[in-house]
N, C-alpha and C positions, 0 to 999 in steps of 0.2 A: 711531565705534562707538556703536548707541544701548544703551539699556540692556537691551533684549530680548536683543540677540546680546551686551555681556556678560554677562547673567545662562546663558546659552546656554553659552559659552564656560569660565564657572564651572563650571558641570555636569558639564561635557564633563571638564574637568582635574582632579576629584575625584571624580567617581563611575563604578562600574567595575562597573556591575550590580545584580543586588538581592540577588547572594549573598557578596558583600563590603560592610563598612561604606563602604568606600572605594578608588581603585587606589592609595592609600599602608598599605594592610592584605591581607595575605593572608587565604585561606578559612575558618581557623578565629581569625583576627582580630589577627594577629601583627603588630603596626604596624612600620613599615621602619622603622630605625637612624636618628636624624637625623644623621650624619655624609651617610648612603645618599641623602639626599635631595639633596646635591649630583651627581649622576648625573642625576637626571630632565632640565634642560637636552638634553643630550644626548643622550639615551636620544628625547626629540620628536623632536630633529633626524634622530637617526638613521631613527626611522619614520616622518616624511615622505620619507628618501629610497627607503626601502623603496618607495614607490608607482612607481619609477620603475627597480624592479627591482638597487636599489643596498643591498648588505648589506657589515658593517662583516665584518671576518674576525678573529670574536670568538665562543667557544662562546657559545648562546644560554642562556647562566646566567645567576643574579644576580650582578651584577658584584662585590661583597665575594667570593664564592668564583671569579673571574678572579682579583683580587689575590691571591689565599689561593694558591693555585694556581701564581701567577707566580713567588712567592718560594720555592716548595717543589722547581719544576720541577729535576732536571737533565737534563744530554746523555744520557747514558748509561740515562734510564727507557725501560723501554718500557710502553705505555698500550693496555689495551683499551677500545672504545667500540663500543656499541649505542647507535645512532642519528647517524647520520654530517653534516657538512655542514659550513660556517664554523667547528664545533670542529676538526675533523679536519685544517683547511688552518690553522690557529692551532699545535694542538699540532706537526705535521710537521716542521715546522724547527728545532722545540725538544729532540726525544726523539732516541733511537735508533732507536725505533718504533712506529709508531701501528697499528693491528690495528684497523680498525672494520669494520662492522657494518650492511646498509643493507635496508629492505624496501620503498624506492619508486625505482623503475627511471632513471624522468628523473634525481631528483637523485643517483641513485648515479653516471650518465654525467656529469653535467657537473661532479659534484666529484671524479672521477675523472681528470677531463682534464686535472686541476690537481695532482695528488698525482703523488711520485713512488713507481708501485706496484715497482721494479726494489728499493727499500730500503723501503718500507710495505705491509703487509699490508689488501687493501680487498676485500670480499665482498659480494657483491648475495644476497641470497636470496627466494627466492617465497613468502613465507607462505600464498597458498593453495593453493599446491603440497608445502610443505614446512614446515610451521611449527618445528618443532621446530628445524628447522637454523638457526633463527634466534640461539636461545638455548646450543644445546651448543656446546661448547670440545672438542676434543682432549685429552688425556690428558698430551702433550707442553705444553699450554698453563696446565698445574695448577702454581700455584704460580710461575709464570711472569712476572708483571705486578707493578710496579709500583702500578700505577691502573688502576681498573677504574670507563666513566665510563658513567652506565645514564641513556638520556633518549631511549630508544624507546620499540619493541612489546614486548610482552609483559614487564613490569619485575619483575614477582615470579619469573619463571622465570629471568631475567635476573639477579635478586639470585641465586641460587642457586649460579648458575654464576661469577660474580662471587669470592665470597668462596672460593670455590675456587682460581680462577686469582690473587689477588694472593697474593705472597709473604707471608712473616711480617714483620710492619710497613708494610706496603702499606696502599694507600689506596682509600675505593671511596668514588666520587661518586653518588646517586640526586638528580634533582630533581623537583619538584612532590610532594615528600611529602606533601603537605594534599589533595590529588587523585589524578591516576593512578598516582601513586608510594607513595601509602600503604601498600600491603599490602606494597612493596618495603622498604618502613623498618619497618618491624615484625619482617620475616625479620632485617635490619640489625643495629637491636637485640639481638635473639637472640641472632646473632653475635658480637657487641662481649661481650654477659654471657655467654657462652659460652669464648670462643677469650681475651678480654682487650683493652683498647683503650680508645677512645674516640671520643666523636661531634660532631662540632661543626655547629650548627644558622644557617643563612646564611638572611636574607631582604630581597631589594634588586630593584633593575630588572635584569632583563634588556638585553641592550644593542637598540637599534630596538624594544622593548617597554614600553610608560608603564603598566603595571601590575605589582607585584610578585607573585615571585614567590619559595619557600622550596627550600631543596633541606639536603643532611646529607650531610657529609664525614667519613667514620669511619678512623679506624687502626687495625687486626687485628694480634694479636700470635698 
């Protein structure tokens, strides 16, 4: 290797745009845990194999909140999710019930092929047909959930309906707070000063992602 490709190579594995100081900082400059940085290894591995149409069956969070998550899980929760995919076939096996939430057609069919929908609740809906039915819950679903995991469309209507549907001491996931999730974490907040709880704030790799990213884990009292 001469010194151009690795100076190239340098580049490439710390810079992550011109609106982060770096892909080991998210967007408003939250540098990753260094425990977090044992993940990146992996996290390359995993998006090289990405090009080859190979995904880990791992929610696309940052992996401090998979661990957070793993120890918290039992059999018996059931989990609502707006926005579906490798979370959906992670959580499955794990809950009672998974209730997700999909508004792009291909990957609702083929991670549906994989779910067993006879004991999981899985829904396609048309946002430009329907948006709203994207984000409402039923009436029977208030109060209903355990977990409630927001990492779609529309995430502020989504908080909404969220903090409604988990029980009292339930948990509600939002990620990319620092981006499309913000106005979602602010309703969150609300919440938390509101009803009672608390917020715990995660920023690490994503798994097949070598950029971090943040997300906020709260519990509703």
């Amino acid at each position: 290797m001469n010194a151009g490709t690795g100076t190239r190579l340098g580049d490439w594995l710390v810079r992550a745009g011109e609106e982060r100081r770096s892909r080991f900082h998210g967007y408003q400059g939250r540098p990753v845990p260094l425990p977090c940085l044992a993940d990146f290894p992996k996290v390359l591995w995993q998006a090289a194999w990405r090009r080859f149409n190979r995904r880990p069956v791992l929610p696309w969070i940052p992996y401090p909140v998979i661990r957070r998550l793993s120890r918290l899980i039992e059999a018996d929760w059931r989990v609502l999710e707006w926005g579906s995919g490798m979370s959906t076939l992670w959580f499955a096996p794990k809950v009672q019930e998974i209730c997700g939430v999909e508004s792009d057609l291909g990957w609702y069919r083929r991670v549906g092929r994989q779910l067993d929908t006879g004991r999981h609740r899985y829904r396609f809906v048309d946002v430009m047909v329907h948006a709203e039915g994207y984000w409402q819950i039923d009436t029977r679903d208030e109060a209903a959930f355990d977990l409630a995991v927001i990492d779609g469309l529309f995430r502020k209507e989504c908080m909404e309906s969220a903090v409604r549907a988990v029980r009292r001491g339930g948990l509600v996931y939002v990620d990319n707070i620092d981006t499309e999730g913000s106005r979602a974490f602010s309703l969150l907040q609300a919440s938390v000063a509101k009803r009672g709880g608390s917020i715990e704030l995660f920023t690490g790799f994503p798994p097949a992602q070598p950029t971090v990213t943040t997300g906020a884990l709260a519990t509703l009292l």
